[in-house]
C-alpha positions in Angstrom: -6.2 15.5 34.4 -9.0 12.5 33.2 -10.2 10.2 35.5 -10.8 7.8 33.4 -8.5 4.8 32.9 -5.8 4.0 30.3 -7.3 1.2 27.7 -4.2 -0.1 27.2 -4.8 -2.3 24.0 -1.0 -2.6 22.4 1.4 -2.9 25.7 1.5 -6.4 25.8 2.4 -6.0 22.1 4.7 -3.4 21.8 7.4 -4.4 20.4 5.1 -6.4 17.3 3.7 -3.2 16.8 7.1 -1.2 16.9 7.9 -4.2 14.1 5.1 -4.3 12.2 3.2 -0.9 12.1 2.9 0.5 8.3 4.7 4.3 8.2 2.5 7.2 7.2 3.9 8.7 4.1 5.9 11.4 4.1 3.5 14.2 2.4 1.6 13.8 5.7 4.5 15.8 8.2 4.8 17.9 5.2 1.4 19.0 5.1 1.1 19.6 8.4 4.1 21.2 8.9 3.4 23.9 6.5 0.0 24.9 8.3 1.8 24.8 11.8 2.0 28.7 12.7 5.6 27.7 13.1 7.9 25.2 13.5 9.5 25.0 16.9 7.6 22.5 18.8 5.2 19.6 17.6 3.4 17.4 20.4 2.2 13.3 19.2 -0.1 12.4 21.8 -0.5 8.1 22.0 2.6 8.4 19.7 3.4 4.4 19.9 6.7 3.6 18.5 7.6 6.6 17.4 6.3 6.4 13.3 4.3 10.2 13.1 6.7 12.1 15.3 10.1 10.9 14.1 8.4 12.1 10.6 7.5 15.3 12.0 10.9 15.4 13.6 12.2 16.5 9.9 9.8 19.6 9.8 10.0 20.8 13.3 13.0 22.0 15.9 11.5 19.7 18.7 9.0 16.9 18.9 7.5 16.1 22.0 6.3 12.6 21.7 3.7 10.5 24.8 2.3 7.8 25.4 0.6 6.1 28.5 2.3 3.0 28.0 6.0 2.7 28.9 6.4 -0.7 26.9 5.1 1.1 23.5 8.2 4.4 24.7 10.5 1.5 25.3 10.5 0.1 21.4 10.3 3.9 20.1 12.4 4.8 17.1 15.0 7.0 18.7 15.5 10.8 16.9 17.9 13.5 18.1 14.8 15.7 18.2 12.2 13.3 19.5 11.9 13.5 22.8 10.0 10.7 24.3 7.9 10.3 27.9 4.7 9.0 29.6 2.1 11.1 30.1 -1.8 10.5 29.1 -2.9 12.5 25.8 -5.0 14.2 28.1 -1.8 15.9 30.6 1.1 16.3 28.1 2.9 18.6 31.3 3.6 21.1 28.4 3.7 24.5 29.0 0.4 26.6 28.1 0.2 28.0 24.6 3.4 26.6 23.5 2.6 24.0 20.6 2.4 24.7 17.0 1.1 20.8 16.1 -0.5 18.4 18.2 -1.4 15.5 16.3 -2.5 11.8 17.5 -2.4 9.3 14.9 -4.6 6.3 15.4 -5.0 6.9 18.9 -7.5 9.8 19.7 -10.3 7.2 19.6 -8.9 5.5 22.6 -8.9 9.3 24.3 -11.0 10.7 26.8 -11.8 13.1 24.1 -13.5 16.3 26.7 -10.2 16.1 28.4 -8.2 15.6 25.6 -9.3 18.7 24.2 -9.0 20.6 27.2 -5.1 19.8 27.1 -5.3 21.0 22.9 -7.3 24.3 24.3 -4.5 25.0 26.6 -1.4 23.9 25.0 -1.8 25.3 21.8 -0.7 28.5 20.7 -3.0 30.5 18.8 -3.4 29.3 15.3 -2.2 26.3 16.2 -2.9 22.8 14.5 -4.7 19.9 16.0 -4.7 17.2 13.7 -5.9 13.4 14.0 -5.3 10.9 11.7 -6.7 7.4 11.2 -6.3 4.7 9.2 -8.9 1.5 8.7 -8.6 -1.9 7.3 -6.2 -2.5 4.4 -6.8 -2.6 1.0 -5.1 -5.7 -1.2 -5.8 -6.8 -3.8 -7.2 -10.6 -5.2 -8.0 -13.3 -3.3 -6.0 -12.4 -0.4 -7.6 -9.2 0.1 -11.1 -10.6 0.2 -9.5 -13.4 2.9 -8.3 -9.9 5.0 -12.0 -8.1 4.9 -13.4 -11.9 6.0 -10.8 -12.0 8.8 -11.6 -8.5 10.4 -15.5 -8.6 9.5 -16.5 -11.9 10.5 -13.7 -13.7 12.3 -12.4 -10.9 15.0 -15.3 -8.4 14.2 -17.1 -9.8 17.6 -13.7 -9.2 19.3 -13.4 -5.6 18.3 -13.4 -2.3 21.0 -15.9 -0.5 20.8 -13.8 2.6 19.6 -12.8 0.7 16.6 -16.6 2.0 15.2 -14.8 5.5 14.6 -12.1 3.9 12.6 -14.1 2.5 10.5 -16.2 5.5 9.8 -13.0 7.5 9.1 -13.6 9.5 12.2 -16.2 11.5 11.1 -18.5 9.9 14.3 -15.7 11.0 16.5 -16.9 14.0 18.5 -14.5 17.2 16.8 -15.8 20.7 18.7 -13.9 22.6 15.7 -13.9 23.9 12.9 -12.4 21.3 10.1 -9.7 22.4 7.5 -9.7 20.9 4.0 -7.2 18.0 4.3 -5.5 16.2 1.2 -6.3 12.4 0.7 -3.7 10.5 1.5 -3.2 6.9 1.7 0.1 4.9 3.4 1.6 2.0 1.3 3.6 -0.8 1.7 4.9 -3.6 0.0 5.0 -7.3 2.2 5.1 -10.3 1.7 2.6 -12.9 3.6 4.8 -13.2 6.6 4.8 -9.4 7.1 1.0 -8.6 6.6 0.5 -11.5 9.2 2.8 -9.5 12.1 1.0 -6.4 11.1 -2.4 -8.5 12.1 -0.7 -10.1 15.2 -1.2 -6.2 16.5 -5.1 -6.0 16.2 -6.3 -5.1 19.2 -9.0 -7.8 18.2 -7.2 -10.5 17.9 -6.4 -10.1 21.4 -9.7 -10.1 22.2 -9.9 -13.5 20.6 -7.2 -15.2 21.6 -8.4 -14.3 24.9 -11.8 -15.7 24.7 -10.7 -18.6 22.1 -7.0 -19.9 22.9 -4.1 -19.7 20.8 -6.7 -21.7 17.9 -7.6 -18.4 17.1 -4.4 -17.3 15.6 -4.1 -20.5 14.0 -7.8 -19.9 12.0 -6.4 -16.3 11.1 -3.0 -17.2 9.9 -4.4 -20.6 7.6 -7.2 -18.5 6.4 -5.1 -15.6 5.0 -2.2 -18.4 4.1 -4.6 -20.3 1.5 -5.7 -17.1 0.4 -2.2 -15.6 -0.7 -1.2 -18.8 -1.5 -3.9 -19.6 -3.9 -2.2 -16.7 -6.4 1.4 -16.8 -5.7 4.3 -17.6 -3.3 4.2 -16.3 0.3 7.4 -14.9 0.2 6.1 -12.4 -2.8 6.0 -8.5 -1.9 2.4 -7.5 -2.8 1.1 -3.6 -2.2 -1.2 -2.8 0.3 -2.2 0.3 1.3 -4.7 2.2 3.5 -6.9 5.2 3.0 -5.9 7.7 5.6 -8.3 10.1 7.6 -7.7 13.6 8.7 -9.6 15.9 11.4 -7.8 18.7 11.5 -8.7 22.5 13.1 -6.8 25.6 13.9 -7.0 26.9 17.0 -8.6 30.5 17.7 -6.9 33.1 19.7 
């Protein structure tokens, strides 16, 4: 088990962030499920609400989904073959060699990544899947997009975890002791209006940070700044598409 202790980012916000959280697109359980060595049990370590492993939950006979924090288990989509429960990414309390997929999407950078793929090592069956995923900042487009980029470079980027630095390099500085397999590109979309893309920021683990250190003013900047923006080329209650670029580290495990 890891010593080290829980960075609990999104508790406090879990039920924004069961709300608000884009869903991965469909291809992506696809993919994986059809380089799984089978199909009976999947494993979504720091699975938040639920959005990866009720996806999976269509490829696979059982998910077993965790998370350390009971608030994020509490607003979890509910599946007939999810099955939800604390536990650290790093001690599912799985069985040894009995997992086909264990993914963590946008959450292994938050890990204690030694022990984390200790647990993979030993949970895994052989040819097995590890997968993690990541996505980084959102892509819009116009005025509003350049107001988003401002608001997470230079109005939170001070406020930031260091882990977010592997995000933004699309995991490739995230320490992977495997062998990679191709992965398609893939990219989640959605189309929100203003009032959605502004819950969707009300989870940043940065703005946190900020309104910690600044007050509640520091929401206000964020939400004006990103109002005038959209505003400036339409109506806020217009549905615009955003999307984000997803990123895929993803090995098969030896015998």
């Amino acid at each position: 088990m890891s010593g080290t202790p829980f960075k609990d980012h999104f508790s406090a916000r879990a039920a924004e962030y069961a709300r608000h959280r884009p869903l991965y697109p469909a291809r992506l359980a696809q993919w994986l499920a059809g380089i799984a060595p089978t199909r009976a049990l999947a494993l979504d370590c720091g699975c938040g609400a639920g959005q990866l492993a009720t996806q999976l939950a269509a490829h696979f006979e059982r998910v077993v989904a965790t998370d350390a924090s009971a608030d994020q288990l509490r607003h979890a989509q509910a599946h007939p073959r999810v099955h939800y429960h604390v536990a650290r990414a790093e001690d599912s309390g799985l069985p040894g060699h009995s997992v086909d997929l264990l993914s963590a999407a946008q959450a292994a950078h938050w890990f204690d990544l030694p022990a984390f793929y200790a647990e993979a090592r030993r949970v895994l069956r052989r040819d097995g899947v590890l997968a993690l995923v990541s996505y980084g900042v959102p892509e819009l487009d116009g005025a509003a997009g350049l107001a988003l980029r401002e608001i997470h470079d230079r109005m939170l980027g001070a406020y930031w975890p260091p882990e977010r630095a592997h995000v933004r390099s699309g995991y490739r500085t995230l320490d992977f002791p495997f062998e990679a397999l191709p992965a398609p590109a893939l990219r989640m979309q959605a189309r929100w209006s203003l009032e959605q893309l502004l819950g969707y920021l009300r989870t940043w683990s940065a703005l946190r940070g900020a309104e910690a250190a600044r007050g509640a003013g520091a929401w206000v900047e964020v939400h004006e700044h990103l109002r005038r923006a959209w505003e400036s080329e339409g109506p806020a209650g217009d549905a615009r598409c955003i999307d984000w670029p997803l990123s895929l580290r993803v090995a098969r495990m030896p015998g």
